[in-house]
C-alpha positions as protocol buffer text, in pm:
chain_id: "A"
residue {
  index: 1
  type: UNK
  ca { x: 4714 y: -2756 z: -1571 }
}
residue {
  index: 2
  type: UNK
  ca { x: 5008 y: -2515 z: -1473 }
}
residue {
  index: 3
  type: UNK
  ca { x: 4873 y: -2164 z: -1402 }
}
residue {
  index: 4
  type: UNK
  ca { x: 4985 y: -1893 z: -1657 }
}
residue {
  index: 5
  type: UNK
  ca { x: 5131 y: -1727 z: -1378 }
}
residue {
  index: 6
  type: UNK
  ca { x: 5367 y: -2027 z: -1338 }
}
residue {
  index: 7
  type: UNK
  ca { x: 5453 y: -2038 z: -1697 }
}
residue {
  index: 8
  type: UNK
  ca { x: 5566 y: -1675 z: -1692 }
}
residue {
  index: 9
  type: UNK
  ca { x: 5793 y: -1739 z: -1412 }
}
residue {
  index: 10
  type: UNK
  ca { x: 5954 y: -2015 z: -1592 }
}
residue {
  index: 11
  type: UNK
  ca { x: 5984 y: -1802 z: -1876 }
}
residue {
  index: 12
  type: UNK
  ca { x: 6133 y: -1526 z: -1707 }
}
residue {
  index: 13
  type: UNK
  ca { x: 6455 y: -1722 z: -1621 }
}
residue {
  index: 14
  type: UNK
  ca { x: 6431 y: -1923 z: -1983 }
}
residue {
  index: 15
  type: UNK
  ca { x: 6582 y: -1660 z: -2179 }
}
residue {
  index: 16
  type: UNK
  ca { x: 6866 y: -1514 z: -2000 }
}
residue {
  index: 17
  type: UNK
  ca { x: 7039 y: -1833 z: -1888 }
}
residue {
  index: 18
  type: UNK
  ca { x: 7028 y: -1913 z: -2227 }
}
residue {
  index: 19
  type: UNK
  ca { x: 7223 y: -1594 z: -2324 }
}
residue {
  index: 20
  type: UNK
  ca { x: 7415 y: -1647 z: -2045 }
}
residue {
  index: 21
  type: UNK
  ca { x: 7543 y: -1949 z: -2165 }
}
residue {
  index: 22
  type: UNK
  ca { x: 7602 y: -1825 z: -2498 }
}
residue {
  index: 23
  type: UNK
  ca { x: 7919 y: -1624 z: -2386 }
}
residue {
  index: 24
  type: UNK
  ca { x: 7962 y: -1838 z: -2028 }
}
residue {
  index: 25
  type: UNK
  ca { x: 8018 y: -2181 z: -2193 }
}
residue {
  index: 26
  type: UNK
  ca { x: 8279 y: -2086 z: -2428 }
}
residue {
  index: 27
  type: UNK
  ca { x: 8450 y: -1883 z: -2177 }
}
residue {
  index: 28
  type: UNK
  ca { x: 8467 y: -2213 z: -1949 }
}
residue {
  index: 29
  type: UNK
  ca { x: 8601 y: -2377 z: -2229 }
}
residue {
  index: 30
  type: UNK
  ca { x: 8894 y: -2194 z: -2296 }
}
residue {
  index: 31
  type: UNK
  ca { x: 8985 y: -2101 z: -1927 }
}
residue {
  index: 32
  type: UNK
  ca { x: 8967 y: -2466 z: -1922 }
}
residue {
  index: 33
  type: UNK
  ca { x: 9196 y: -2495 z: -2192 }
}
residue {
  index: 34
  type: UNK
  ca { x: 9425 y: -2269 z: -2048 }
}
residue {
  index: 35
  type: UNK
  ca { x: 9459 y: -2341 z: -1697 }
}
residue {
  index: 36
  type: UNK
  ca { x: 9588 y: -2708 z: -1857 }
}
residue {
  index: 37
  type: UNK
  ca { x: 9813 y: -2506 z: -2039 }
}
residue {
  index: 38
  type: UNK
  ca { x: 9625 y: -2655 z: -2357 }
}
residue {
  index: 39
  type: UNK
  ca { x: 9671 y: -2431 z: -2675 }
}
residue {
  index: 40
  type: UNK
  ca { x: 9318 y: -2279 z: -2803 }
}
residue {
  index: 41
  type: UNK
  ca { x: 9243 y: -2257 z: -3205 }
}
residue {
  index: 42
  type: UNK
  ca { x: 8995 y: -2274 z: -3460 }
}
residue {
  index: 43
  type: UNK
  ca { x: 8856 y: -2610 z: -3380 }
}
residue {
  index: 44
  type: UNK
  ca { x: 8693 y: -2496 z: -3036 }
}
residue {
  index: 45
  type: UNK
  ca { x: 8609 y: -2149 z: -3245 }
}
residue {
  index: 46
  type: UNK
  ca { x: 8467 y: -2361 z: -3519 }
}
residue {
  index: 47
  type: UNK
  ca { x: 8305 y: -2568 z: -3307 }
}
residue {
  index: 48
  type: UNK
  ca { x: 8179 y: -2276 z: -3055 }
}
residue {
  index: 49
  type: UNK
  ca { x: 7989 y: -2118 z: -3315 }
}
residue {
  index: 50
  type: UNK
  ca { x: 7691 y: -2326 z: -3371 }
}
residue {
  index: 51
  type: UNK
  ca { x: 7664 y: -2407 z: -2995 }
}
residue {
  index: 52
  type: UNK
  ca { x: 7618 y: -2040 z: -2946 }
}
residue {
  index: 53
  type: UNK
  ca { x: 7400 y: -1940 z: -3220 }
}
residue {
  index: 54
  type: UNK
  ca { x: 7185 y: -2218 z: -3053 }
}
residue {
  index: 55
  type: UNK
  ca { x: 7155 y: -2057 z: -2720 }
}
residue {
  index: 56
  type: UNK
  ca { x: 7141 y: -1731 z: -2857 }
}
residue {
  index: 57
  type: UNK
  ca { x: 6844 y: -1770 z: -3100 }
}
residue {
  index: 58
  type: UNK
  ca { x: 6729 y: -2011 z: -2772 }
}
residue {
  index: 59
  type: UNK
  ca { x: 6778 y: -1715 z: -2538 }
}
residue {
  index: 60
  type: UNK
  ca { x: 6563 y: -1496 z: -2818 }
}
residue {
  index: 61
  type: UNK
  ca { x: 6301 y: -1738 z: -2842 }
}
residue {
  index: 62
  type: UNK
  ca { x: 6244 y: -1776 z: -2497 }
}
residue {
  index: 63
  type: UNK
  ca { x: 6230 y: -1367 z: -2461 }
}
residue {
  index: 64
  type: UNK
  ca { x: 5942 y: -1320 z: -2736 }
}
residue {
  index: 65
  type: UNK
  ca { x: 5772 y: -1656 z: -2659 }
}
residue {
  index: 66
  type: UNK
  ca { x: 5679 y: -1490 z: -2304 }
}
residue {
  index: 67
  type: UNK
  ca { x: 5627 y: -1187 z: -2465 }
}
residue {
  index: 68
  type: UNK
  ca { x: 5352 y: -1345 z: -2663 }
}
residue {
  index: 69
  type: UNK
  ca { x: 5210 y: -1540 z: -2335 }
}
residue {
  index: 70
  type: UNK
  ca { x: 5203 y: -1161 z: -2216 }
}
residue {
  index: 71
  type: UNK
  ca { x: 4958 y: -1016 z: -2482 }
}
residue {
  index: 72
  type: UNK
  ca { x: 5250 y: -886 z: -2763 }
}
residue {
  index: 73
  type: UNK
  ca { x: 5238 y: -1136 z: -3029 }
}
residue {
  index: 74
  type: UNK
  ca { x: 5430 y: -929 z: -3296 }
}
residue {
  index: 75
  type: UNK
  ca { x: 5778 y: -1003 z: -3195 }
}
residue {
  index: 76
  type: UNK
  ca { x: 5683 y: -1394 z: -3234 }
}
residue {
  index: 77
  type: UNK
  ca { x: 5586 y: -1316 z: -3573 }
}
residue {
  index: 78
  type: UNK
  ca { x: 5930 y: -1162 z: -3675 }
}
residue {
  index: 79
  type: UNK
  ca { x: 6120 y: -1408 z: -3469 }
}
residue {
  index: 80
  type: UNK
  ca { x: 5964 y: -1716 z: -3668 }
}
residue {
  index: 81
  type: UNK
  ca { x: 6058 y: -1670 z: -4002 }
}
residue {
  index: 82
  type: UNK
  ca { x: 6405 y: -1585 z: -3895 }
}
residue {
  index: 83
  type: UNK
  ca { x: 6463 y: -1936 z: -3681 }
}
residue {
  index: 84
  type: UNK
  ca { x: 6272 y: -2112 z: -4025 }
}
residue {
  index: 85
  type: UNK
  ca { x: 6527 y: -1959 z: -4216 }
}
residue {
  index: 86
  type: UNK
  ca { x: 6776 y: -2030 z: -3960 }
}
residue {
  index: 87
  type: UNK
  ca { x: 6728 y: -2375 z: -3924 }
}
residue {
  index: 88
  type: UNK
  ca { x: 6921 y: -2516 z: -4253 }
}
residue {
  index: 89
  type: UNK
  ca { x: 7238 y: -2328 z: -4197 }
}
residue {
  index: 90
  type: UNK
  ca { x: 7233 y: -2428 z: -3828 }
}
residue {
  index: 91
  type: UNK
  ca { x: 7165 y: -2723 z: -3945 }
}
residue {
  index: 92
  type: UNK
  ca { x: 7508 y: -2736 z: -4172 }
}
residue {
  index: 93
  type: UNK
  ca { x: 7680 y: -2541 z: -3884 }
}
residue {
  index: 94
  type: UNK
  ca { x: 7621 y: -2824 z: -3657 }
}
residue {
  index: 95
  type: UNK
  ca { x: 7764 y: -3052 z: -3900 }
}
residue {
  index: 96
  type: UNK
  ca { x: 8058 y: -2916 z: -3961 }
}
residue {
  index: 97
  type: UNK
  ca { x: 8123 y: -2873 z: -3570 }
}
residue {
  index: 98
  type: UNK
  ca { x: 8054 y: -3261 z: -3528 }
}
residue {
  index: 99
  type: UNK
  ca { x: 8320 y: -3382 z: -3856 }
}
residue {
  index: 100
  type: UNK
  ca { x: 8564 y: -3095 z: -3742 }
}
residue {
  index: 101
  type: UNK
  ca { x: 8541 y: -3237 z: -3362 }
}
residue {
  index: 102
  type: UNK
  ca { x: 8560 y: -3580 z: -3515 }
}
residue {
  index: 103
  type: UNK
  ca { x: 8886 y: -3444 z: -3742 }
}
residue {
  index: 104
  type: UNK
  ca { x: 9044 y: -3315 z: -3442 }
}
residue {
  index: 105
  type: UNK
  ca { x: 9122 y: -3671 z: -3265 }
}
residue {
  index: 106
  type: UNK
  ca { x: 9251 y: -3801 z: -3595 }
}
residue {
  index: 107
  type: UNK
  ca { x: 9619 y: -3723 z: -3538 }
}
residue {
  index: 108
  type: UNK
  ca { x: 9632 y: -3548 z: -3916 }
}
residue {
  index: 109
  type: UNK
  ca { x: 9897 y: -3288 z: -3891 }
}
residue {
  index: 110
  type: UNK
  ca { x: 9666 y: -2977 z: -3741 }
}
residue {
  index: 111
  type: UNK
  ca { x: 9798 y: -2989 z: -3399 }
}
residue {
  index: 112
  type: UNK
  ca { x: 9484 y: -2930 z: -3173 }
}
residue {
  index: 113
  type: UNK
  ca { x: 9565 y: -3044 z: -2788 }
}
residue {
  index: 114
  type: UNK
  ca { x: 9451 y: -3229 z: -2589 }
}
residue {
  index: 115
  type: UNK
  ca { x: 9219 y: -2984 z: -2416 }
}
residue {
  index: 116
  type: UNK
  ca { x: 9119 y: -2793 z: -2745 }
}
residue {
  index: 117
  type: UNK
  ca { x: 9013 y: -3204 z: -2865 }
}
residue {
  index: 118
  type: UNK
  ca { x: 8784 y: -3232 z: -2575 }
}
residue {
  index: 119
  type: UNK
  ca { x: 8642 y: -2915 z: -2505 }
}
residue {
  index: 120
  type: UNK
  ca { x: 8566 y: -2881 z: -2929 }
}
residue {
  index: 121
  type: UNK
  ca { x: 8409 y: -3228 z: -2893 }
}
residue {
  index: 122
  type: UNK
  ca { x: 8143 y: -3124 z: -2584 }
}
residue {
  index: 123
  type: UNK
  ca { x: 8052 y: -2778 z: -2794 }
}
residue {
  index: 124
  type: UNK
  ca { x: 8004 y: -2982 z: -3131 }
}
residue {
  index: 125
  type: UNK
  ca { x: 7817 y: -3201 z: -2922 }
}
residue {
  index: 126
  type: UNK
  ca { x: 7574 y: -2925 z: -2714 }
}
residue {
  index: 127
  type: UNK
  ca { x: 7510 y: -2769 z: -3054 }
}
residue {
  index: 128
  type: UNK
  ca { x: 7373 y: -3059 z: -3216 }
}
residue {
  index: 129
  type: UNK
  ca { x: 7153 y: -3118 z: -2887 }
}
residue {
  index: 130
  type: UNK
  ca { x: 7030 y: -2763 z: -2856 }
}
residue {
  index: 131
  type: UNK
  ca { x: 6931 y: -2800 z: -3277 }
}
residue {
  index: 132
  type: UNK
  ca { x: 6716 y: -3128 z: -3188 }
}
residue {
  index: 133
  type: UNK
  ca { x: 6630 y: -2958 z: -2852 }
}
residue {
  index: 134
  type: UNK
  ca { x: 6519 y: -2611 z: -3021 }
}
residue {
  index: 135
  type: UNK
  ca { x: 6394 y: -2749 z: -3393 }
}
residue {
  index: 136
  type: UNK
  ca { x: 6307 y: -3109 z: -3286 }
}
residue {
  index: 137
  type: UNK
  ca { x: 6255 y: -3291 z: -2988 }
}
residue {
  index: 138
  type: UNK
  ca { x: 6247 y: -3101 z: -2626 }
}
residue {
  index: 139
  type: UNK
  ca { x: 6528 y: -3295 z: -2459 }
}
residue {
  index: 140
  type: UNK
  ca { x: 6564 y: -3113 z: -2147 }
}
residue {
  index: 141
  type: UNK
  ca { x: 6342 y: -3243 z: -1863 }
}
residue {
  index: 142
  type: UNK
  ca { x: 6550 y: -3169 z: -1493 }
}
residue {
  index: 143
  type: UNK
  ca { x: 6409 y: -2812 z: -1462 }
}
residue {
  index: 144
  type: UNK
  ca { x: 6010 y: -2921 z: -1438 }
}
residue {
  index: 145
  type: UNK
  ca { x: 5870 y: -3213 z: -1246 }
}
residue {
  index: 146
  type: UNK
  ca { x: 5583 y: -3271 z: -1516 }
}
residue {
  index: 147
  type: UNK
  ca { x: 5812 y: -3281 z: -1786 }
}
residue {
  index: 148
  type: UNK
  ca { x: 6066 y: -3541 z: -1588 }
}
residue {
  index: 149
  type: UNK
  ca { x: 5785 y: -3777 z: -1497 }
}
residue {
  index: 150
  type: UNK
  ca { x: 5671 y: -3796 z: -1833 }
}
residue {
  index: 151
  type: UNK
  ca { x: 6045 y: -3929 z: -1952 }
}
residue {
  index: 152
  type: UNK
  ca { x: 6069 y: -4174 z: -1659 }
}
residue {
  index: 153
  type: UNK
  ca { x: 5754 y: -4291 z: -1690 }
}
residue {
  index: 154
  type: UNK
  ca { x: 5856 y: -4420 z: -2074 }
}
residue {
  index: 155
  type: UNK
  ca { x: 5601 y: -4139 z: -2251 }
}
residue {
  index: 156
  type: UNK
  ca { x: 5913 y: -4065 z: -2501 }
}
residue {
  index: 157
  type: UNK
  ca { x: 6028 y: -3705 z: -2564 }
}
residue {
  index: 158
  type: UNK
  ca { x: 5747 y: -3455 z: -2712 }
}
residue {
  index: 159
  type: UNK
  ca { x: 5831 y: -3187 z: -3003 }
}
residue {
  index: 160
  type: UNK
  ca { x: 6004 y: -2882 z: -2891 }
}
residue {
  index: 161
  type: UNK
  ca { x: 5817 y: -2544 z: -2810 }
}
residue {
  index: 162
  type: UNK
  ca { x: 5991 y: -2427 z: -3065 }
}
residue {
  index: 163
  type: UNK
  ca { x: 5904 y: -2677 z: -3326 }
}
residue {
  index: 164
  type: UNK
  ca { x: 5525 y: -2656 z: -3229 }
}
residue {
  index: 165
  type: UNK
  ca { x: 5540 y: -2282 z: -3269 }
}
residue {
  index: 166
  type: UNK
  ca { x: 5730 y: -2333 z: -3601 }
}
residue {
  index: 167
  type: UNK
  ca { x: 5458 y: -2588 z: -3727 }
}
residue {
  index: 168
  type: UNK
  ca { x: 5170 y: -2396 z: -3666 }
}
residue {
  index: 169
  type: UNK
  ca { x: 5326 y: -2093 z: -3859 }
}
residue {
  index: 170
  type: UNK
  ca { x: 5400 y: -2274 z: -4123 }
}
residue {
  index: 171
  type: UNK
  ca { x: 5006 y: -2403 z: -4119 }
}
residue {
  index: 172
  type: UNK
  ca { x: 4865 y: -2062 z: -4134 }
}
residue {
  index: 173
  type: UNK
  ca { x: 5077 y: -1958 z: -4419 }
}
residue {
  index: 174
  type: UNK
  ca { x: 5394 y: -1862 z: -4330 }
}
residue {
  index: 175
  type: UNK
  ca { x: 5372 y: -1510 z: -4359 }
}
């Protein structure tokens, strides 16, 4: 069993490289796109936007779940209902960032390049992992030995933190 200690230090880190990535990963994107001299538009903005609500409401989950594993259980309890509520138009965001990456290689008039096609493909594509990864399954398993040996070893991928935390608010009531 991993000490609570242990946990905290994990969770200290959690949340902020989350946020981080929030404003990091689009920024990479688009100094990607134009250092190729690739024009930027509203597919990789379209597509952006789920991908960092994600790490956002991540980045807040992570803060209040070791707030909670600290003693203060009350910003859990206001965080919850706002990532149930969340979930279905994240859900639709995510969507719409995988048909409008999927619309932007179909050669259909709207004039996306070549860099705006790819980069708007990998943030449609980290959105709809960090919704499985935050609502779902947990899908990230390089950053603790226990949880990498459990994937190699076959043991399939357990439910999120996240979507434990969700479940068992939803059991006592959802208040």
């Amino acid at each position: 069993m991993i000490s609570r200690d242990r946990i905290r230090e994990r969770l200290r880190w959690y949340g902020p490289v989350e946020m981080l990535n929030a404003a990091l990963v689009p920024a990479i994107m688009a100094i990607w796109c134009v250092f190729e001299e690739q024009a930027i538009g509203w597919l990789l903005v379209l597509t952006c936007i789920p991908m960092c609500l994600l790490l956002l409401l991540g980045g807040q989950y992570w803060r209040v779940k070791l707030q909670q594993l600290e003693g203060n259980s009350q910003p859990m309890q206001r965080f919850l209902p706002l990532a149930d509520r969340s979930r279905p138009v994240l859900l639709v965001l995510c969507a719409v960032a995988v048909a409008a990456a999927v619309l932007g290689w179909l050669d259909i008039g709207f004039g996306q390049s070549l860099g705006e096609r790819i980069a708007a493909s990998i943030a449609a594509t980290l959105a709809a992992l960090e919704y499985v990864n935050y609502y779902h399954r947990q899908l990230q398993h390089f950053d603790h030995a226990p949880d990498f040996r459990r994937l190699l070893t076959g043991q399939g991928f357990r439910p999120s933190q996240m979507a434990v935390d969700l479940a068992r608010w939803r059991d006592a009531g959802a208040k």
